[in-house]
C-alpha positions in Angstrom: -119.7 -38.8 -1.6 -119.6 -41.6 0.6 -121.5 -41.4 3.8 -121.1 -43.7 6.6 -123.8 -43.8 9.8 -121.7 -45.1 12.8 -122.1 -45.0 16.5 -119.6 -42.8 18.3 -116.7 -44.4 20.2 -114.6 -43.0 23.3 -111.3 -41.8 21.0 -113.7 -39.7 18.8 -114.6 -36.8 21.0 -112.1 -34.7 20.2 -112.9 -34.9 16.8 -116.6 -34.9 17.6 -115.5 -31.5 19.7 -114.4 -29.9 16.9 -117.5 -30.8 14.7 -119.6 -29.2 17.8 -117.6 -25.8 17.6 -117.7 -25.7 13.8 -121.3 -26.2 13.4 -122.0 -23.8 16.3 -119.9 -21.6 15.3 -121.2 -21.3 12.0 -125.2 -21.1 13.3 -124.1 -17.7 15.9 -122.2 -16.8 12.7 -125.8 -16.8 10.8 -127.9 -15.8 13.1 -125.5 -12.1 13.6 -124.2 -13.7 17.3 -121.0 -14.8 16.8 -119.7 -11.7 19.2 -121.5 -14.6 22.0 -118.1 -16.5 22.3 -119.0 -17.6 25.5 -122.5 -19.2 24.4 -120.1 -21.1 21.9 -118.6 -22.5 24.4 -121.3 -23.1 27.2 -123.3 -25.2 24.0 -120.2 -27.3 22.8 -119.7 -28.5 26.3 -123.3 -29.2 26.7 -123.3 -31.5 23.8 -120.3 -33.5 25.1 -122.0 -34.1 28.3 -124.6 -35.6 26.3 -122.6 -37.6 24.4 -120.7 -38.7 27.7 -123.7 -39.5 29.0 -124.1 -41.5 25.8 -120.8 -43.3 26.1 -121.2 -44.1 29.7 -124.6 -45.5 29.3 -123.9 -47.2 26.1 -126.4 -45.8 24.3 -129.4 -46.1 27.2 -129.3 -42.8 28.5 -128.2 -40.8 25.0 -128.1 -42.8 22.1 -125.9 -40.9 19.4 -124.9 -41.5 15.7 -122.1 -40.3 13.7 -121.9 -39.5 9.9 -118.4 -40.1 8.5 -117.0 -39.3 4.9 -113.4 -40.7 4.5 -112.9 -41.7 8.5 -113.5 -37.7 8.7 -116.5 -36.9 11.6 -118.8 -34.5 9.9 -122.1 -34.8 11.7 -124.3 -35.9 15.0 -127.4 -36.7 15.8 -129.0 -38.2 19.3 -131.8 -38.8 20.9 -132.5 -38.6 24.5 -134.7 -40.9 26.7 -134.1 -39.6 30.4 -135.5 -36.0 30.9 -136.0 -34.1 34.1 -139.6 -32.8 34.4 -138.4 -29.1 34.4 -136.8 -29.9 31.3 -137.2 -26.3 28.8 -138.5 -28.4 25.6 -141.0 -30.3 28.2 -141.8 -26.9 30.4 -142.5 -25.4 26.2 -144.2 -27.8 24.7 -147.9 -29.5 25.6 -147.9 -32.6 24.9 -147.7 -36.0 27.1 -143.8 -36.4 26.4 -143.8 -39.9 29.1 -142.1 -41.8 27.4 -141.2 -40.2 24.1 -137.6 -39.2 23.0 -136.0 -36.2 22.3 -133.9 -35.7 19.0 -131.4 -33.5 20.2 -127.3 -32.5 19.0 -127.9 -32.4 15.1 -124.6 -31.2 14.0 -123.3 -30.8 10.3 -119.7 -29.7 9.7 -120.1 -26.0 8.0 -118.6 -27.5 4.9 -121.0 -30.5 4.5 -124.0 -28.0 5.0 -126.5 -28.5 2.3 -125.6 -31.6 1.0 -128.0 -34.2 2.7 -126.0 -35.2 5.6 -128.2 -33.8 8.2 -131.5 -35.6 6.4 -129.6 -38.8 6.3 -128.9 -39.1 10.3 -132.3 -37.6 11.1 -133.8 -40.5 8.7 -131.4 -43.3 10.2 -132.4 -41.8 13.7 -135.9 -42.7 13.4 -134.9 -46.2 11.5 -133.0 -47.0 15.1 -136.5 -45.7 16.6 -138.8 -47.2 14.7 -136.8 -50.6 15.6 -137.5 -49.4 19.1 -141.2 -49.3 18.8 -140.9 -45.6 19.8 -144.5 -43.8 18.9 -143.2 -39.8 18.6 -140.3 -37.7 19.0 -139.7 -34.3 20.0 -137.2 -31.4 19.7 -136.8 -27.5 19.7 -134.4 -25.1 17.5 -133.3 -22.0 18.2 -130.6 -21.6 15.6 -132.6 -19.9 12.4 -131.5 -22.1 9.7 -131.9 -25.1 11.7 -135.6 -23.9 12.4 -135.8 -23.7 8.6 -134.2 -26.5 7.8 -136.9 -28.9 10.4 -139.9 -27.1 9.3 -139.2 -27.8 5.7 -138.4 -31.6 7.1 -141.3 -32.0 9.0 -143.5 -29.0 9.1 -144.8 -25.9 11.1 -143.8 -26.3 14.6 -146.7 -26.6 17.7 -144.7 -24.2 19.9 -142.8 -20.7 19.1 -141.6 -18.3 21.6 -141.4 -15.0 19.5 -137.8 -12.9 19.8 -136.6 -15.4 22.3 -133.0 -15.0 21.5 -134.0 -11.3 20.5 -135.2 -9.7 18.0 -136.7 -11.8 15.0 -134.6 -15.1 16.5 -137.5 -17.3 18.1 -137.5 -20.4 19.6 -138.9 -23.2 18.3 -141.0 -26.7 19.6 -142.4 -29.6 17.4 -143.6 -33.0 18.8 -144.5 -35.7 15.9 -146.1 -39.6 15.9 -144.0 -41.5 14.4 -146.7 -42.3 11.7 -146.7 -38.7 10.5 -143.2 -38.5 9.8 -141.9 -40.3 6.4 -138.4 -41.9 6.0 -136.7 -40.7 2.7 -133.7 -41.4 1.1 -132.4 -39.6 -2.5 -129.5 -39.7 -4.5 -126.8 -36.9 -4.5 
C-alpha cells in the first residue's frame, strides 16, 4: 500500500466529512454507543470546524494533514496552537500547556484500521513539529481503542477521569516532551 501524507485542501471536506463519520461511527460502534446518533454528529461537525479553522488560517490556527491511498482520503491528524484557557484537555491536565500544541482529529477510515496509517500521521505530525522547534504536545481520548492504541504509542497517560463516558469508558490525558517521544517508521 501506498500511503501519501498531504495537507488538506478546500474541495476535500466532503470527503474528509465522510472519513469523520466513518471513523466515529465505527469508535461509538466499539465502545456499545452507537444508539448516540446525535454525539455522531455533534463530533463530526466539531472536527470540520477545526479543520475550517485550519483552512482559513492556513495552517496557523489548525494545522492538519491528510493520508491518502489511491487519491482516496483515509485519515487526519492536526494539531492545535490557539486554545481558550477553559479548554477541557487544559482544565484536565496539570501541566504548563503555554505554548504547547494539541494533537487533536486522529481519524482512520474503519477499513484502514490496523494497518499503520494512524502511526504514520502521528509520526509525520511530530516531523512538522519538531521542524517547528515545538518542545511537547498534548491530547486526550475518550474513544477506548484510541486510548489503547496511544498508550501503546506513547505510554500510560498522566490524567484519567474513571467512567467518564459511563461505566468502564474513561477519559483520558497525556502531555509529552518532545525528547521522550521516538519517531518510527516500519515496513508493511
Amino acid at each position: 500500500m501506498h500511503v501519501i501524507i498531504r495537507r488538506p485542501k478546500k474541495e476535500d471536506i466532503y470527503e474528509i466529512k465522510d472519513v469523520f463519520h466513518d471513523a466515529i461511527s465505527y469508535a461509538f460502534e466499539l465502545d456499545k454507543i452507537a444508539d448516540r446518533e446525535d454525539g455522531i454528529a455533534e463530533e463530526v461537525e466539531k472536527q470540520l470546524a477545526y479543520l475550517q479553522s485550519d483552512l482559513d488560517s492556513n495552517g496557523m490556527k489548525t494545522y492538519y494533514l491528510l493520508a491518502t491511498v489511491e487519491n482516496q482520503i483515509i485519515g487526519t491528524i492536526a494539531y492545535k496552537t490557539e486554545l481558550p484557557e477553559d479548554d477541557f484537555v487544559r482544565k484536565n491536565l496539570k501541566f504548563d500547556l503555554k505554548g504547547i500544541p494539541e494533537i487533536t482529529s486522529v481519524y482512520v477510515s474503519s477499513d484502514f484500521q490496523g494497518k499503520g496509517i494512524g502511526s504514520l500521521l502521528f509520526n509525520s505530525i511530530l516531523l512538522v513539529l519538531t521542524g517547528k522547534g515545538v518542545r511537547g504536545i498534548y491530547m486526550d481520548g475518550g474513544y477506548q481503542k484510541s486510548i489503547q492504541f496511544w498508550t501503546h504509542k506513547i505510554g500510560n497517560p498522566d490524567t484519567i477521569m474513571k467512567d467518564y463516558w459511563g461505566k468502564g469508558l474513561d477519559h483520558v490525558f497525556w502531555y509529552r516532551d518532545m525528547k521522550d517521544i521516538k519517531v518510527q517508521y516500519t515496513t508493511m
